[in-house]
NUMARFI-449130 format. One record per residue (C-alpha): residue in one letter; x, y, z. Coordinates in pm, whole numbers, plus 32768, in hexadecimal, padded with zeros to 4 digits. Layout:
AXYZ/...
***
This chain:
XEBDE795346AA/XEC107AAF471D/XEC6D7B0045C5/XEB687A804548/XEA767B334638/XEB207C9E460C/XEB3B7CAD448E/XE9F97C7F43EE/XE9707DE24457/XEA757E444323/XE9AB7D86424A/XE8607E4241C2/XE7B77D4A4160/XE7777C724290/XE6B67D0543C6/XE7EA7CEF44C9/XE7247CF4460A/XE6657B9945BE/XE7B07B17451F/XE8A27B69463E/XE7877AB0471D/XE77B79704641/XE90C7958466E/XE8FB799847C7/XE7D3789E47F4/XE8D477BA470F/XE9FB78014803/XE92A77A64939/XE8B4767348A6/XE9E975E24836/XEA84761B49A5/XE92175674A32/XE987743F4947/XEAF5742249A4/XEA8C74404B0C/XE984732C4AF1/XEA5B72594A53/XEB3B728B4B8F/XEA2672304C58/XE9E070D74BA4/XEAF370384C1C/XEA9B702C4D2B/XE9B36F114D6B/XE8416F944D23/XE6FC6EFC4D36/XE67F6E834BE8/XE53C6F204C0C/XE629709E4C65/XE71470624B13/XE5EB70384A4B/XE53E71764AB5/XE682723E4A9C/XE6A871BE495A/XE54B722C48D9/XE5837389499C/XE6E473A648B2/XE63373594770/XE4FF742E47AE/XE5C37552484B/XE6C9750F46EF/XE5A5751B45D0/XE4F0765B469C/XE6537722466A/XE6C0767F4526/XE567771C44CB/XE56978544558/XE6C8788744C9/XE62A78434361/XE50F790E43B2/XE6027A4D440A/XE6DC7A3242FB/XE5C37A3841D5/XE64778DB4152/XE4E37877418E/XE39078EE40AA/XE37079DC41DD/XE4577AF14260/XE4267BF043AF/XE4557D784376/XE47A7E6D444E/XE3657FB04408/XE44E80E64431/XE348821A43E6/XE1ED82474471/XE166825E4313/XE0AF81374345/XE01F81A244C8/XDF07812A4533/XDF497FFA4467/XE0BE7FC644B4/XE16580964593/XE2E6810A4582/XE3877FD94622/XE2A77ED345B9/XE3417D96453B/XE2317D284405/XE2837BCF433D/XE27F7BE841D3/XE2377AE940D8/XE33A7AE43FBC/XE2C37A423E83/XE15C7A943E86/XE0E17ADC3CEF/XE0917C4D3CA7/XDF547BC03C24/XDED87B493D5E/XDF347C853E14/XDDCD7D7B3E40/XDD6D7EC43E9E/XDD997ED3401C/XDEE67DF5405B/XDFD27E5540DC/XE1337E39401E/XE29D7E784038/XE3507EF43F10/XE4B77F923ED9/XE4D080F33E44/XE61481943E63/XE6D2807B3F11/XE5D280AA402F/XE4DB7FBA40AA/XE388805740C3/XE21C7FC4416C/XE0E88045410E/XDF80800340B4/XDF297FC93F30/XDDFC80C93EDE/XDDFE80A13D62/XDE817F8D3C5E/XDE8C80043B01/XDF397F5B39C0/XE0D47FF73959/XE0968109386C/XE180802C3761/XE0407F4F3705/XE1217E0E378E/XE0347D8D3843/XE0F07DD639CD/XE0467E4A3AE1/XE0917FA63B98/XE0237FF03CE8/XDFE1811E3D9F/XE02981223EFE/XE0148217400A/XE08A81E1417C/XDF3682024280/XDFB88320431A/XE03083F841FC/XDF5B84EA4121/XE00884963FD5/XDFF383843EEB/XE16582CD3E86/XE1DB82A43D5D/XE15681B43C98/XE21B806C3CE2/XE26C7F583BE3/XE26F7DE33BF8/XE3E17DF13BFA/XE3F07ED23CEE/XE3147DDA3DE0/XE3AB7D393F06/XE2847C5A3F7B/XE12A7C88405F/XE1277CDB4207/XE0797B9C4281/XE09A7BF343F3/XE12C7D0E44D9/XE1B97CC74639/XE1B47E2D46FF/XE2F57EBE47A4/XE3E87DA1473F/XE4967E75462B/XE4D07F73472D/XE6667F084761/XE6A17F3045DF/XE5E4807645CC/XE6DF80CE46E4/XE81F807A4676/XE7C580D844EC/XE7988253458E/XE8C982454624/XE98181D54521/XE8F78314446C/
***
């Protein structure tokens, strides 16, 4: 388990703050379990057993779920907002939830998107949507951050990593941390 919860920050392309949580919160529940199951030998109340019973399963679905969640096996997947580019929207730190999967042609002038450019993950705003210069038909979107001055460069469908459906403030703050310092 400690492996497990020490190694992911090597990989990029999982968030390892919300991971290292989910295997902790895995850890902690799998010594709850073996320690109830201690317990019920005991002789217990029926009414007691059941309870604890429900309390295992609910408390087992709410961190098989959040470990889903963390890892982006699920249509959703958290991100950490490392550069005020997006302030007052999203400030450095911010943890936003992006949908993966979401059409290009369903994305519209004001959303906010994550793309890749340059191996990076990037957040900001989509100003303009124009069609690819090739005459195939794809979409290209311009983007600029809400804090910057300057437009991006004009960002493909391939380059598109999904839509920010929701931002939780400071949460991020631990990955923003130890990404500097890894620096």
């Amino acid at each position: 388990m400690v492996a497990i919860t020490i190694l992911p920050p090597i990989i990029p392309r999982y968030d390892w703050y919300l991971l290292g949580i989910s295997w902790l919160l895995l850890a902690l529940m799998v010594y709850i379990t073996i320690d109830n199951q201690h317990r019920r030998r005991e002789v217990v109340p029926r009414r007691r057993h059941i309870i604890s019973r429900i309390s295992d399963w609910t408390m087992t679905t709410a961190l098989l779920g959040l470990i889903l969640f963390s890892s982006g096996l699920l249509h959703y997947q958290p991100m950490t907002i490392m550069s005020n580019s997006m302030q007052p929207t999203y400030s450095r730190g911010s943890m936003v939830v992006v949908e993966h999967g979401v059409p290009p042609v369903d994305i519209r002038e004001g959303d906010i998107i994550q793309y890749r450019k340059d191996n990076i993950s990037i957040t900001h705003r989509v100003i303009e949507i124009n069609e690819d210069s090739a005459g195939s038909g794809r979409r290209v979107f311009i983007t600029q951050g809400d804090n910057n001055s300057t437009v991006d460069k004009p960002v493909s469908e391939a380059d598109l990593l999904g839509v920010v459906r929701a931002s939780i403030p400071w949460v991020g703050y631990p990955t923003v941390w130890i990404r500097e310092l890894a620096r």
